[in-house]
Structures are given as structure tokens and as C-alpha cells.
Backbone and ligand atoms as CSV (ligand in chain L), in Angstrom:
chain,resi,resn,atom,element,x,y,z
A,1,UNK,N,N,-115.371,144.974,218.857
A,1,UNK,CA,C,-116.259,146.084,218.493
A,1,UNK,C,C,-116.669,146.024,217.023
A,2,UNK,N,N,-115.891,145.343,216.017
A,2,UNK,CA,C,-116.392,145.478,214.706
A,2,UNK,C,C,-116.275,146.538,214.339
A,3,UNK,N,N,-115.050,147.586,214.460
A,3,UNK,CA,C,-114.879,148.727,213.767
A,3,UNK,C,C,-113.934,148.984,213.720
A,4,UNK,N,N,-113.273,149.901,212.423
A,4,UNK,CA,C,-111.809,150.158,212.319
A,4,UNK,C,C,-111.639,151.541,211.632
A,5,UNK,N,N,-110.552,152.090,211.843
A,5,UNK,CA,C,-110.132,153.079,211.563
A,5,UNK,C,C,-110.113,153.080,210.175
A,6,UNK,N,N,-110.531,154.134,209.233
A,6,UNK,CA,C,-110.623,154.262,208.001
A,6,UNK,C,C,-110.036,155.785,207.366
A,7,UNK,N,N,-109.375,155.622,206.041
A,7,UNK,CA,C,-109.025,157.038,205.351
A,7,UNK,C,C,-110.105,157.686,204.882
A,8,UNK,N,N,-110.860,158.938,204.938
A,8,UNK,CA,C,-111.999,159.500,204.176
A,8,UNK,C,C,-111.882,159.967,203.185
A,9,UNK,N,N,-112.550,159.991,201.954
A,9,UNK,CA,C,-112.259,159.946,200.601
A,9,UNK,C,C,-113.494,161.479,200.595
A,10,UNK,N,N,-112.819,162.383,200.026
A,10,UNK,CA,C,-113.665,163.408,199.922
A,10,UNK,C,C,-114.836,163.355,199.010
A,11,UNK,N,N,-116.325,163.423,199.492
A,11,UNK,CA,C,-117.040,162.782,198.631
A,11,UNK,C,C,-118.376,163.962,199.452
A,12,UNK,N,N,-119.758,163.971,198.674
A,12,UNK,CA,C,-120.782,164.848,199.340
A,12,UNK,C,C,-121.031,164.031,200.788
A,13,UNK,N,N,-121.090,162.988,200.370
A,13,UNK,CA,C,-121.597,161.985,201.727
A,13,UNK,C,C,-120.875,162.176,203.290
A,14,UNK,N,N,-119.679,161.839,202.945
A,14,UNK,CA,C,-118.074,162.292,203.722
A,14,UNK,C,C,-118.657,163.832,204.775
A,15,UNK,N,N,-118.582,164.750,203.455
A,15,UNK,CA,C,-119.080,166.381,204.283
A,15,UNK,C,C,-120.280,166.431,204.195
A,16,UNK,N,N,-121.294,165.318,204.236
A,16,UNK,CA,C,-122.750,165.896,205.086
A,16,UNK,C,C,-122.118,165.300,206.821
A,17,UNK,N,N,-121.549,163.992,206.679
A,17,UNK,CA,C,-121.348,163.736,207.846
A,17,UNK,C,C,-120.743,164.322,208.627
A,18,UNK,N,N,-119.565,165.275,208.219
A,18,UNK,CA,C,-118.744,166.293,209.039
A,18,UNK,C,C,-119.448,166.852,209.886
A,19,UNK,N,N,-120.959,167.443,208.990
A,19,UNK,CA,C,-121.761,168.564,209.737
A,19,UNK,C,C,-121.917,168.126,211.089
A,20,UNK,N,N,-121.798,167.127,211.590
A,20,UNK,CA,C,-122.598,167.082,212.832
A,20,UNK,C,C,-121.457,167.227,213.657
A,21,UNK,N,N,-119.796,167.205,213.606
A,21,UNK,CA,C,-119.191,167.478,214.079
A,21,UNK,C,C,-118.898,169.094,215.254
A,22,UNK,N,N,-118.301,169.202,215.745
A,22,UNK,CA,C,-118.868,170.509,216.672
A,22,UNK,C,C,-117.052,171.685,215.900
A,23,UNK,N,N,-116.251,171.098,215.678
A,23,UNK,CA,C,-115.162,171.944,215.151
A,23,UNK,C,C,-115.327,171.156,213.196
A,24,UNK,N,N,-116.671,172.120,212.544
A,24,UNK,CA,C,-116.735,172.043,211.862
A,24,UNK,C,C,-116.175,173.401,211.518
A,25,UNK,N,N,-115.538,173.313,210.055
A,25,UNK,CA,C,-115.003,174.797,210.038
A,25,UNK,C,C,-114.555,175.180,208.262
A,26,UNK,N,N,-113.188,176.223,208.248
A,26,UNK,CA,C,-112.988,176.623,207.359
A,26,UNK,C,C,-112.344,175.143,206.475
A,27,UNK,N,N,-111.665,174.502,207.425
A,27,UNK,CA,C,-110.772,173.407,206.352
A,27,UNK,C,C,-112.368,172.221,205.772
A,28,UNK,N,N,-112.967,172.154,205.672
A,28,UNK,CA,C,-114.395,171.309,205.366
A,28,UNK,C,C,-114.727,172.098,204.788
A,29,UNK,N,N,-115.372,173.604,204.537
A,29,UNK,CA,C,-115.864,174.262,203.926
A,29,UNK,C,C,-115.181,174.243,202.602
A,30,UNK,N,N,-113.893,174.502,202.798
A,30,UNK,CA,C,-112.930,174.508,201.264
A,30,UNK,C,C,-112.377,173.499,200.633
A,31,UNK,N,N,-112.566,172.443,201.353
A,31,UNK,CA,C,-112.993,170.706,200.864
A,31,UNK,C,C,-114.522,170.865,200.229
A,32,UNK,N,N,-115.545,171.390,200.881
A,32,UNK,CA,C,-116.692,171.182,199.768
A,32,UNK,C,C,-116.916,172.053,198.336
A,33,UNK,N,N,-116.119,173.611,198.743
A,33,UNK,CA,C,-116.148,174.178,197.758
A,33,UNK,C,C,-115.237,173.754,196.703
A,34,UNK,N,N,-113.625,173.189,197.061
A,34,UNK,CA,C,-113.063,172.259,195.966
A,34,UNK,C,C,-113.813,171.188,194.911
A,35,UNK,N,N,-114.939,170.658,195.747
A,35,UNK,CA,C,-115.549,169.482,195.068
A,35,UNK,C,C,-116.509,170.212,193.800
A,36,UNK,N,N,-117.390,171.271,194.955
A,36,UNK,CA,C,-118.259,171.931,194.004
A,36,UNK,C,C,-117.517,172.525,192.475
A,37,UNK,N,N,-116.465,172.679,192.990
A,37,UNK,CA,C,-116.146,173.954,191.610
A,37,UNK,C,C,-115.131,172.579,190.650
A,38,UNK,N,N,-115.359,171.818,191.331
A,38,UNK,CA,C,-114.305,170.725,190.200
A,38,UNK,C,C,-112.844,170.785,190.259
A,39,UNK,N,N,-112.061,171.530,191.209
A,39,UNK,CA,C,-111.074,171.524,191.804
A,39,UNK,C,C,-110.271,170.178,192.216
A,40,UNK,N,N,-111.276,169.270,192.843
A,40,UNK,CA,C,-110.837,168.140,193.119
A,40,UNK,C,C,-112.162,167.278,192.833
A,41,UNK,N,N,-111.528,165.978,192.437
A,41,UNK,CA,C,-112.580,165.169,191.658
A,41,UNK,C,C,-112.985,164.470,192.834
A,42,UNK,N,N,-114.740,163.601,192.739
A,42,UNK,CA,C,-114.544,163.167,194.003
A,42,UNK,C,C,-114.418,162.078,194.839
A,43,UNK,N,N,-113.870,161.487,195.565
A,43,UNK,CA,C,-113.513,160.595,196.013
A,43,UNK,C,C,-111.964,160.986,195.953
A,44,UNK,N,N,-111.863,162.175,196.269
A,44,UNK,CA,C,-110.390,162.736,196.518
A,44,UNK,C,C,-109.491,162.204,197.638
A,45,UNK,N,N,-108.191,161.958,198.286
A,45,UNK,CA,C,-107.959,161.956,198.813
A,45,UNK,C,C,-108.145,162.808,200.289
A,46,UNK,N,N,-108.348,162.909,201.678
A,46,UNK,CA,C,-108.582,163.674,201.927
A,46,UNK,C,C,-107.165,163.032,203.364
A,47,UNK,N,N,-107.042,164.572,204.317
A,47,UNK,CA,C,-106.075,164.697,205.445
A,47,UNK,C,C,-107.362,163.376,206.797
A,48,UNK,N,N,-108.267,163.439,206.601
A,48,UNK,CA,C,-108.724,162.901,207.990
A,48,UNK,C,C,-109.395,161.079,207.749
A,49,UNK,N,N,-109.725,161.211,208.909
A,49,UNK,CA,C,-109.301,159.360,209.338
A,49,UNK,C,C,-110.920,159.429,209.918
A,50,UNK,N,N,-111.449,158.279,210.191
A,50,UNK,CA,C,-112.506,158.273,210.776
A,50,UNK,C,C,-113.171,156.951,210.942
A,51,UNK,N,N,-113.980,156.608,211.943
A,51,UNK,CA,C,-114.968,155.089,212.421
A,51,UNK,C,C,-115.903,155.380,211.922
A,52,UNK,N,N,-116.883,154.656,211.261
A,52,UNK,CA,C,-117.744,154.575,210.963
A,52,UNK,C,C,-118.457,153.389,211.948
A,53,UNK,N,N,-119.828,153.892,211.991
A,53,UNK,CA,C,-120.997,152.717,212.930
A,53,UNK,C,C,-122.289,152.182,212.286
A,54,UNK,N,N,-121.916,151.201,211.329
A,54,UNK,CA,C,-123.088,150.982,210.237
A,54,UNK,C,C,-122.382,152.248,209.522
A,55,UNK,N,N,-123.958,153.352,208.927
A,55,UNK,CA,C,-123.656,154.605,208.136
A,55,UNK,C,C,-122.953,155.627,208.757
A,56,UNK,N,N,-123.418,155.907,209.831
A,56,UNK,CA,C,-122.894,157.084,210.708
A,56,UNK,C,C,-121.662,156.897,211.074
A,57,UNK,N,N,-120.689,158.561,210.695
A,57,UNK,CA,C,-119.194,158.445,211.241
A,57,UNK,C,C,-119.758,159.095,212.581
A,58,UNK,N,N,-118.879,158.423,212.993
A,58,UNK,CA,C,-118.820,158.622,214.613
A,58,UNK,C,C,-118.050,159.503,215.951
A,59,UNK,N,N,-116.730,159.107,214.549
A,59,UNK,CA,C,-115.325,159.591,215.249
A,59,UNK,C,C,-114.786,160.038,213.694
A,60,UNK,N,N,-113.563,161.076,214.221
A,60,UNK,CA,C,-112.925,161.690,213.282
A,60,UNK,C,C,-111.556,162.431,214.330
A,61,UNK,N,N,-110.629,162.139,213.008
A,61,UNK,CA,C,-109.388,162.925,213.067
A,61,UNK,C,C,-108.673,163.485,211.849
A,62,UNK,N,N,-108.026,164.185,212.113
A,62,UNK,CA,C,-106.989,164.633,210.946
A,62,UNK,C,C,-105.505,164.823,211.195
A,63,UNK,N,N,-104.848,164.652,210.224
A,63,UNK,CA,C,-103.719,163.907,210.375
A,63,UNK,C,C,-103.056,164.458,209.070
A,64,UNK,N,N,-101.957,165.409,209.559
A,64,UNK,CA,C,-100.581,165.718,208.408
A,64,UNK,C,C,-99.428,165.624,208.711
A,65,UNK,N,N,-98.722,165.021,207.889
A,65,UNK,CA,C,-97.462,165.071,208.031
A,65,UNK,C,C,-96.516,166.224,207.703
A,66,UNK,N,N,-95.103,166.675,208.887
A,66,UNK,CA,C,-95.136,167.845,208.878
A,66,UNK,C,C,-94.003,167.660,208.560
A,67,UNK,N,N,-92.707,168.631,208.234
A,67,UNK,CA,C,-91.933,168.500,207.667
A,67,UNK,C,C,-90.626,169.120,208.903
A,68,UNK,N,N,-89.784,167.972,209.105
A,68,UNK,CA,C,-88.616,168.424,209.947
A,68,UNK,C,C,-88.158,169.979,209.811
A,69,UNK,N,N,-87.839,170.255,209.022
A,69,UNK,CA,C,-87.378,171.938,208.670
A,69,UNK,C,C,-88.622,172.462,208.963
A,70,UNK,N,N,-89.404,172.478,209.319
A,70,UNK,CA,C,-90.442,173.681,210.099
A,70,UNK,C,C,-90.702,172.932,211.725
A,71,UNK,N,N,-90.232,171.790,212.081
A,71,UNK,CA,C,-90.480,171.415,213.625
A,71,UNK,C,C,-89.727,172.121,214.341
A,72,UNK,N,N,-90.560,172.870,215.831
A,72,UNK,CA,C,-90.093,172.911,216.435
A,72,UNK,C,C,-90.150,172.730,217.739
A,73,UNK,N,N,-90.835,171.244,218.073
A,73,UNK,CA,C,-91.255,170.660,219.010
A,73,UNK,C,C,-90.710,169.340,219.365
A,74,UNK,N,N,-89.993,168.755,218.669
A,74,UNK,CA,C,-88.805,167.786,218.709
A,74,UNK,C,C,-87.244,168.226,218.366
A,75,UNK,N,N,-86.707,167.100,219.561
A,75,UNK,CA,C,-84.617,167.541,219.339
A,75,UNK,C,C,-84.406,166.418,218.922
A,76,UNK,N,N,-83.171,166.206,218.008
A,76,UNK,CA,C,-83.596,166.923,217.024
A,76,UNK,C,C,-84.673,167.232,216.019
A,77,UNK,N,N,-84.958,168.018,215.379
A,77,UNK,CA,C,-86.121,168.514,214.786
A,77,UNK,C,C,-86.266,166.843,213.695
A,78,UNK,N,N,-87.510,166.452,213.518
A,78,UNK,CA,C,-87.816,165.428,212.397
A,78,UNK,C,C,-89.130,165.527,211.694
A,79,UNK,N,N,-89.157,165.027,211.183
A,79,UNK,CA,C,-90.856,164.995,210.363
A,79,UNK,C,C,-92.019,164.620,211.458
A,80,UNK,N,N,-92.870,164.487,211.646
A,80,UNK,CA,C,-93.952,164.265,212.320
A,80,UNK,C,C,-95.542,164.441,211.946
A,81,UNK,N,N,-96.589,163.779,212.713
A,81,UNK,CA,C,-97.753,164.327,212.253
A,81,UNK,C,C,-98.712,165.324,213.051
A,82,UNK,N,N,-98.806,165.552,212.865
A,82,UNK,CA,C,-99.673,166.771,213.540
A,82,UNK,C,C,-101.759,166.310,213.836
A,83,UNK,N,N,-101.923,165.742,214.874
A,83,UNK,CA,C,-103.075,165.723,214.860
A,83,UNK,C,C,-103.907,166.608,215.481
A,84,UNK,N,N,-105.232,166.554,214.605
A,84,UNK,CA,C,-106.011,167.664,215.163
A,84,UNK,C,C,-107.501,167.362,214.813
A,85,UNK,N,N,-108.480,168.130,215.327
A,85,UNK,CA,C,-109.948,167.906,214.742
A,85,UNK,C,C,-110.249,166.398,215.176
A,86,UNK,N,N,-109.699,165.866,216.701
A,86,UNK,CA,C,-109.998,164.190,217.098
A,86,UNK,C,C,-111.317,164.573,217.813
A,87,UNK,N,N,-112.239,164.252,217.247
A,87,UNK,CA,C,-113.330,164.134,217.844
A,87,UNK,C,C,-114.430,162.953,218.141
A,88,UNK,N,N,-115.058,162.545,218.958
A,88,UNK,CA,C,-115.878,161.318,218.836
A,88,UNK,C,C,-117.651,161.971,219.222
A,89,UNK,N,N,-118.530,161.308,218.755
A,89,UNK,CA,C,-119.837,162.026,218.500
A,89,UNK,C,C,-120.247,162.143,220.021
A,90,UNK,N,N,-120.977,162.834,220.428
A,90,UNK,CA,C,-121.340,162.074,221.672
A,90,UNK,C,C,-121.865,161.453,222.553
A,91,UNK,N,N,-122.626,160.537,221.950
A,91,UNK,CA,C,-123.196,159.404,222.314
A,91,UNK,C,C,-122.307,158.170,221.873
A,92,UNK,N,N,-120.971,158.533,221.364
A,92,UNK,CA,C,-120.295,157.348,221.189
A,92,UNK,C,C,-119.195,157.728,221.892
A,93,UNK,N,N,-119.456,158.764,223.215
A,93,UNK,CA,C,-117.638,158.872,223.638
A,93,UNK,C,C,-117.743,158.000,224.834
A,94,UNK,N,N,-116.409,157.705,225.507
A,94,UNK,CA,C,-116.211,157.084,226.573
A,94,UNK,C,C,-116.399,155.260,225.974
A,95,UNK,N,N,-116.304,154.734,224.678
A,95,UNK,CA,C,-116.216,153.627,224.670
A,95,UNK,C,C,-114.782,153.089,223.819
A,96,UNK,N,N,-113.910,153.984,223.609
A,96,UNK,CA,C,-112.815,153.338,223.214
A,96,UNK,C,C,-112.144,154.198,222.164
A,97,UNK,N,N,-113.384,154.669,221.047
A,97,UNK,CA,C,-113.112,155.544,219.846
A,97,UNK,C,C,-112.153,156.299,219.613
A,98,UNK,N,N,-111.923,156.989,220.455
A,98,UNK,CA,C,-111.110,158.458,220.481
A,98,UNK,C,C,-109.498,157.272,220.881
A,99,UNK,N,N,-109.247,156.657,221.680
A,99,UNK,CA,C,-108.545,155.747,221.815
A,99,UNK,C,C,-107.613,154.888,220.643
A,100,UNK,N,N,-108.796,154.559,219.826
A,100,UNK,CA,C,-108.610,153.788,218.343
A,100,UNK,C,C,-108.220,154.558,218.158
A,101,UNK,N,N,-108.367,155.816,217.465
A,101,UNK,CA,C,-107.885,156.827,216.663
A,101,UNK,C,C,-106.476,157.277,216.815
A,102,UNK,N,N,-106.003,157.247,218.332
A,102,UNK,CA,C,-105.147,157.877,218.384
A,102,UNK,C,C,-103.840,156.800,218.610
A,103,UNK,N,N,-104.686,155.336,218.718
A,103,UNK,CA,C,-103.544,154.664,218.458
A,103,UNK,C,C,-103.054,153.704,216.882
A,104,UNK,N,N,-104.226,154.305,215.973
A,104,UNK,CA,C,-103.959,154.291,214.578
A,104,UNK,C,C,-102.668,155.448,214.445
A,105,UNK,N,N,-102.766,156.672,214.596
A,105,UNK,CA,C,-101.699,157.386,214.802
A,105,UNK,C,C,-100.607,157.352,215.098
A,106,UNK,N,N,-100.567,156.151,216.534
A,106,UNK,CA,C,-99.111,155.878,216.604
A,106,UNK,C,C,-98.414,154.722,215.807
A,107,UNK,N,N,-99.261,154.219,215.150
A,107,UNK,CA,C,-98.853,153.063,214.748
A,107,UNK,C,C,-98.416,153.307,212.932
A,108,UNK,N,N,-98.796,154.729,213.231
A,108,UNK,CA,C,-97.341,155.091,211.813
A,108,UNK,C,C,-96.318,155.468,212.442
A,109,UNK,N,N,-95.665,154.961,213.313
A,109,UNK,CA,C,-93.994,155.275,213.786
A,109,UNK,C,C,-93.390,156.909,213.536
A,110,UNK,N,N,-94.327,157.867,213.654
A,110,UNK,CA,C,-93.803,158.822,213.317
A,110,UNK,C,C,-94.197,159.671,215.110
A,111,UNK,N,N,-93.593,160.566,215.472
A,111,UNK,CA,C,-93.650,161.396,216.804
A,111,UNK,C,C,-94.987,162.596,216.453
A,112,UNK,N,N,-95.860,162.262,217.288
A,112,UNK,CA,C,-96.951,163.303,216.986
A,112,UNK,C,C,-97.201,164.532,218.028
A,113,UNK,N,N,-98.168,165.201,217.345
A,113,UNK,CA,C,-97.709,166.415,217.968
A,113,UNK,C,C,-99.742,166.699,218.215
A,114,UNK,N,N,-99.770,167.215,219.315
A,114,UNK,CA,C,-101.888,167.941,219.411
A,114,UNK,C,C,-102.046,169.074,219.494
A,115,UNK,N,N,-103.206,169.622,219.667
A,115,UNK,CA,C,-103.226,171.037,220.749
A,115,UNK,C,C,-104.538,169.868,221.585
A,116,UNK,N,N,-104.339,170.349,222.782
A,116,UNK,CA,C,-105.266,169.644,223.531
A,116,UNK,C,C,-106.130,170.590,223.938
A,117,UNK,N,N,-107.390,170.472,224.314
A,117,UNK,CA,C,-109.037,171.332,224.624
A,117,UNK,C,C,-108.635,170.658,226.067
A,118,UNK,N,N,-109.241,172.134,226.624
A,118,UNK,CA,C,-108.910,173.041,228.065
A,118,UNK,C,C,-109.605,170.888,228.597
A,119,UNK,N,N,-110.568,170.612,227.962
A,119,UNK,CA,C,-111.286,169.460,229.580
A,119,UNK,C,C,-110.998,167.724,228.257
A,120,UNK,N,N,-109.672,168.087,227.761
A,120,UNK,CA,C,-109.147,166.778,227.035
A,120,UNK,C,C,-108.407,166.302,228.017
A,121,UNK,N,N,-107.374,167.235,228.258
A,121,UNK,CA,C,-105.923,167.185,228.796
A,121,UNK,C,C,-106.019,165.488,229.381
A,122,UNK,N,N,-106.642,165.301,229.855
A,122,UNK,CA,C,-106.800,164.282,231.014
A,122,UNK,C,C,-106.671,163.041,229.849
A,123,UNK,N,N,-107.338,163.004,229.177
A,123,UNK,CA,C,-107.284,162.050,227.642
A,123,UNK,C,C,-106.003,162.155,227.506
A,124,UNK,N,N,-105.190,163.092,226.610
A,124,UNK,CA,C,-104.023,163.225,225.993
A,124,UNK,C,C,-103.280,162.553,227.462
A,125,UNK,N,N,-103.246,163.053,227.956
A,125,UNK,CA,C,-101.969,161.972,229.030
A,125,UNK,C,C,-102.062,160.482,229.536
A,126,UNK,N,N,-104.019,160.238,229.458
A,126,UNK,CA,C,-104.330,158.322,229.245
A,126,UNK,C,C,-103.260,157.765,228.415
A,127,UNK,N,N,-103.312,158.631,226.988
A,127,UNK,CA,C,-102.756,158.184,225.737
A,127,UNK,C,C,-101.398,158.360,225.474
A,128,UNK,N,N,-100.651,158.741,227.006
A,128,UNK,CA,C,-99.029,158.796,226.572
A,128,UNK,C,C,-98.788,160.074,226.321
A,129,UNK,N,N,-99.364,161.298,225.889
A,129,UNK,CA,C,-98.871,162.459,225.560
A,129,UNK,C,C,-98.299,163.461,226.605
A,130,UNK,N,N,-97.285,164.197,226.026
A,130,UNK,CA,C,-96.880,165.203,227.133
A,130,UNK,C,C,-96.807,166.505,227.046
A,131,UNK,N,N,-97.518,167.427,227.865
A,131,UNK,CA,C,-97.472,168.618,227.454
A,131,UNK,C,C,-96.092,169.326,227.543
A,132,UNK,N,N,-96.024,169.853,226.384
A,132,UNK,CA,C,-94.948,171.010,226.498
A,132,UNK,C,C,-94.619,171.796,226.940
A,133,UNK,N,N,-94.001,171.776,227.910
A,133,UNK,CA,C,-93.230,173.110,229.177
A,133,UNK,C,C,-92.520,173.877,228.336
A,134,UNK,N,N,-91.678,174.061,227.441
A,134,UNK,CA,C,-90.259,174.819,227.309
A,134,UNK,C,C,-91.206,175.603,226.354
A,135,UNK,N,N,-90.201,176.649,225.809
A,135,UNK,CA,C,-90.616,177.936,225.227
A,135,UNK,C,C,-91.074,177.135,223.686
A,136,UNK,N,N,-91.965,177.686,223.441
A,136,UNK,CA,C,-92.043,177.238,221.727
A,136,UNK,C,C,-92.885,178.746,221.389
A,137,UNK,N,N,-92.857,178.980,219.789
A,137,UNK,CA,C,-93.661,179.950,219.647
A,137,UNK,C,C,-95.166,179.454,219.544
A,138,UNK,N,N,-96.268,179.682,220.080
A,138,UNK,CA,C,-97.478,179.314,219.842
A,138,UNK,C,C,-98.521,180.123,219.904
A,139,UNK,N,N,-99.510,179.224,219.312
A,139,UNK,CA,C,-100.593,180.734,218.654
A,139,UNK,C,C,-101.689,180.613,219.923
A,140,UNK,N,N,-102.008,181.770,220.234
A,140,UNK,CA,C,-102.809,181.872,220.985
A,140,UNK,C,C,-104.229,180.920,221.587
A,141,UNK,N,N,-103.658,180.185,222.989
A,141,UNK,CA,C,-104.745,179.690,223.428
A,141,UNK,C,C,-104.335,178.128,222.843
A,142,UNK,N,N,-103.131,177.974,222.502
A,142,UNK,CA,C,-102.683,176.907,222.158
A,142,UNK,C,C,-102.059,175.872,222.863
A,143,UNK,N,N,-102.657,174.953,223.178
A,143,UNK,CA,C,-101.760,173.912,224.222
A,143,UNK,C,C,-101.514,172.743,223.735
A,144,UNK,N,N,-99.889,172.560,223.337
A,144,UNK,CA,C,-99.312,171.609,222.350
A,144,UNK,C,C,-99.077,170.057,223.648
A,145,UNK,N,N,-99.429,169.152,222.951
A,145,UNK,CA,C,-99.277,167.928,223.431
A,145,UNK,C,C,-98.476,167.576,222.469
A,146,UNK,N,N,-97.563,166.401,223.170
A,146,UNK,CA,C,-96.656,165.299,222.175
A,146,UNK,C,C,-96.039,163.971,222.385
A,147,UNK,N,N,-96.104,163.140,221.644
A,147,UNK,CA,C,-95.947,161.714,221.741
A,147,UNK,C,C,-94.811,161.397,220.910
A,148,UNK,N,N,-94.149,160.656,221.485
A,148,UNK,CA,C,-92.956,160.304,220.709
A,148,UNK,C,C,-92.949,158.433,220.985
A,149,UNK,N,N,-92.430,158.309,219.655
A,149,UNK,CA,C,-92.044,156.826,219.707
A,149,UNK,C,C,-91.093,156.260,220.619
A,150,UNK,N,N,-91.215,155.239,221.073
A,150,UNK,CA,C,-89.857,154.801,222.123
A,150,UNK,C,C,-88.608,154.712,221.425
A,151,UNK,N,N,-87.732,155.610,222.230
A,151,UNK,CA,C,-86.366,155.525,221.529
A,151,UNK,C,C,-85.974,156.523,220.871
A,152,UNK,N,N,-86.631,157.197,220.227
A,152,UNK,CA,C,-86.704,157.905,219.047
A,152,UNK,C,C,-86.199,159.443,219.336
A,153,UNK,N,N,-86.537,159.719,220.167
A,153,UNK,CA,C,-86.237,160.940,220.640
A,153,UNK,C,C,-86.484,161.328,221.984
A,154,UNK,N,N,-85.734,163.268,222.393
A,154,UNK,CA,C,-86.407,163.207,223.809
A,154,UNK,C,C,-86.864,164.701,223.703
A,155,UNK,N,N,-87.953,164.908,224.515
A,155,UNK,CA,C,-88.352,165.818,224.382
A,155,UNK,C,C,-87.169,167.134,225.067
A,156,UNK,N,N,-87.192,168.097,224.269
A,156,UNK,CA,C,-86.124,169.108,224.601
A,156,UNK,C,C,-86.261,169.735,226.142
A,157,UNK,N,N,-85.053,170.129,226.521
A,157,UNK,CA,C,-84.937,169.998,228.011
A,157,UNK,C,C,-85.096,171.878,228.172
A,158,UNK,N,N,-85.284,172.162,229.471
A,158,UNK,CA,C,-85.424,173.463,229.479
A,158,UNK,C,C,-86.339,174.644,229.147
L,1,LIG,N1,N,-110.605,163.564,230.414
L,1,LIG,C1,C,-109.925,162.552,231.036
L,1,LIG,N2,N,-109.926,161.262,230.595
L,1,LIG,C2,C,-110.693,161.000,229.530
L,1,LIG,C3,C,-111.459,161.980,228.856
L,1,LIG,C4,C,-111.386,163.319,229.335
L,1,LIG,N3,N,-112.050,164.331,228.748
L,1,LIG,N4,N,-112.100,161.411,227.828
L,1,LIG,C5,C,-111.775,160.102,227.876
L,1,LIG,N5,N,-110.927,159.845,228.887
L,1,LIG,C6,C,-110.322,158.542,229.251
L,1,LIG,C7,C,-111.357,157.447,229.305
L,1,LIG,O1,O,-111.939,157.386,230.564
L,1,LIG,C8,C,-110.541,156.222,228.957
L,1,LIG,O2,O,-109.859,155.787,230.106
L,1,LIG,P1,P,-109.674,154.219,230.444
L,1,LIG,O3,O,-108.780,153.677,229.356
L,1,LIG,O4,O,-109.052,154.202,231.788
L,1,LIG,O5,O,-111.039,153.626,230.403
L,1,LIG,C9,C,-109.497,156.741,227.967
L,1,LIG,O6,O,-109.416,158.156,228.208
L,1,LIG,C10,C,-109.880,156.461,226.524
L,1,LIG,O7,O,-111.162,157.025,226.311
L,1,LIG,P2,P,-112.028,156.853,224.980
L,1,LIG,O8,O,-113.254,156.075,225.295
L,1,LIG,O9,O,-111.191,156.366,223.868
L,1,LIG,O10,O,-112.437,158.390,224.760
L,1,LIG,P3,P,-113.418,158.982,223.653
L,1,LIG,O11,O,-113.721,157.984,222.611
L,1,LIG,O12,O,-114.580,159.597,224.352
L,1,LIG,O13,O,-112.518,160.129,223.019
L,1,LIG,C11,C,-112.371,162.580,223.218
L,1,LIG,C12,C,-112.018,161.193,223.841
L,1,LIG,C13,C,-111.894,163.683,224.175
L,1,LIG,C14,C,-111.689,162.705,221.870
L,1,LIG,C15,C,-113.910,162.635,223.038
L,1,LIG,O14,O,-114.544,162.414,224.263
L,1,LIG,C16,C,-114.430,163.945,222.459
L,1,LIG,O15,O,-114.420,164.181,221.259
L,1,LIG,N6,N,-114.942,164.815,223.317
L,1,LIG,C17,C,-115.542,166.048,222.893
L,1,LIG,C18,C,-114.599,167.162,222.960
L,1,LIG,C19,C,-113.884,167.248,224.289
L,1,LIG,O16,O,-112.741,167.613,224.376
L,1,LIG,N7,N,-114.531,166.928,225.383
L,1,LIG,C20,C,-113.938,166.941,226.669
L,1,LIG,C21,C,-115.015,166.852,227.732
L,1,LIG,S1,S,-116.092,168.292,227.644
């Protein structure tokens, strides 16, 4: 395919391309207003990942690492990343993209964690993920998916 997963460097260019995204929102908005007000210089580091096709990003994710003492979706509790905002444009879905992305993800050895959209689900389980049965606290309308490395852990019983 000639394309690879890339870190996005917070830049004007970066958040014109967001716009066309459909879960454009508050965390982009306060990435552009950081830039505007000189908060962050630019070509900042930023949380999301993304393909580019020629100019156009195509695909996008975001990606934090979370801190064992607040997990509570792995036994025992460990660090993990939390992905979210995986989106692919759509005239570029169904060819692999969303795929790449999420196996750039696993390939930082860390146990990840989603919320999956009501007509993903079917994706998140292509990709190995498992939804969470047992009690967790979650925010409304929230449906946690999770992937764990082989070996590494098991998902809590009950
Ligand atoms: N449900 C079930 N399976 C799905 C799927 C879905 N919504 N989307 C993709 N798949 C399957 C593909 O058929 C493919 O299977 P294969 O390996 O057997 O060929 C595999 O998952 C990988 O698909 P890929 O081409 O990497 O998917 P993508 O690049 O289109 O990325 C999304 C998947 C969901 C991230 C992307 O389609 C997207 O952003 N969609 C918009 C938002 C959304 O949730 N849409 C759902 C449909 S309305």
C-alpha cells in the first residue's frame, strides 16, 4: 500500500485536516486554541496517530497511556493505552486502514482498552478485542472493548 502509520505533530495543517473528521470535538478545539494563544509551540507533540494518502489524512487515532493506579479494566490493574477517536475517512474505509492503526497499537506491547460505536463492534472483535461483561464503572452509553497481549494478563472473571 505505500503507507504507514505516523505521530501528528500539532501544527495549523494537522487541525485543518481533523475538520473533516466526523468526532471532531472539544479535545482539537483546545489543541487549536493552545497553538493560537502560544501555549504550545507548533509542531507540538500531539496524543494521535494517523495515515496519510499523498496530502490527505485519511485515518486517525488517539492514543494515551494510562496509568495502572487508575485501571480498572485489567487483573491485575497495569498501565495501558486507551484508544479512541479511530476513525478512517470514508472513501478510504474497508481497505485495511482502520486495521493498520490498530495494529500499530498493539505493537507497543501494552493491553489496550476502546469504547466501541453501536455498528464497530463487529471490527473490534476482527481485531482481537473483547467486550467487557463484568461490572466496571462506566460513563454513559459507554461500551469498553479490550485487548490484551498474549500472556500478559486475563481479563477479570465475574
Ligand atoms: N463491522 C464489522 N466488521 C468490520 C467493520 C464493521 N463496521 N468495519 C470493518 N470491518 C472488518 C473488515 O471487513 C475487515 O475484515 P477482513 O479482515 O475479513 O477483510 C476488517 O474489519 C478490517 O477492516 P478495515 O478495512 O481495516 O476497516 P476500516 O479501515 O474501514 O476501519 C472503522 C474500520 C470502523 C474504524 C472505519 O470503518 C470507520 O471509521 N468507520 C466510521 C465509523 C463507524 O464506526 N462506522 C461503522 C459503520 S456505520
Amino acid at each position: 500500500m505505500g503507507v504507514k502509520v505516523e505521530k501528528l505533530k500539532v501544527n495549523y495543517k494537522t487541525l485543518e485536516e481533523f475538520k473533516k473528521f466526523k468526532e471532531y470535538g472539544v479535545q482539537e478545539l483546545s489543541m487549536l486554541e493552545d497553538l493560537q494563544e502560544n501555549f504550545i509551540e507548533n509542531d507540538s507533540e500531539s496524543p494521535f496517530y494517523g495515515i496519510y494518502f499523498g496530502d490527505t489524512l485519511i485515518a486517525r487515532m488517539s492514543l494515551y497511556q494510562r496509568s495502572a493506579r487508575f485501571d480498572q479494566y485489567f487483573d491485575p490493574p497495569q498501565n495501558y493505552l486507551e484508544l479512541w477517536k479511530l476513525e478512517v475517512l470514508p472513501k478510504y474505509q474497508n481497505k485495511g486502514y482502520g486495521a493498520l492503526l490498530v495494529g500499530f497499537a498493539k505493537s507497543l506491547g501494552l493491553p489496550i482498552k476502546t469504547n466501541s460505536r453501536i455498528k464497530s463492534q463487529g471490527f473490534w472483535e476482527k481485531m482481537g478485542f473483547e467486550a467487557i461483561t463484568y461490572d466496571v464503572e462506566r460513563d454513559l452509553g459507554e461500551n469498553p472493548y479490550v485487548w490484551y497481549p498474549e500472556g500478559v494478563t486475563e481479563q477479570k472473571l465475574g
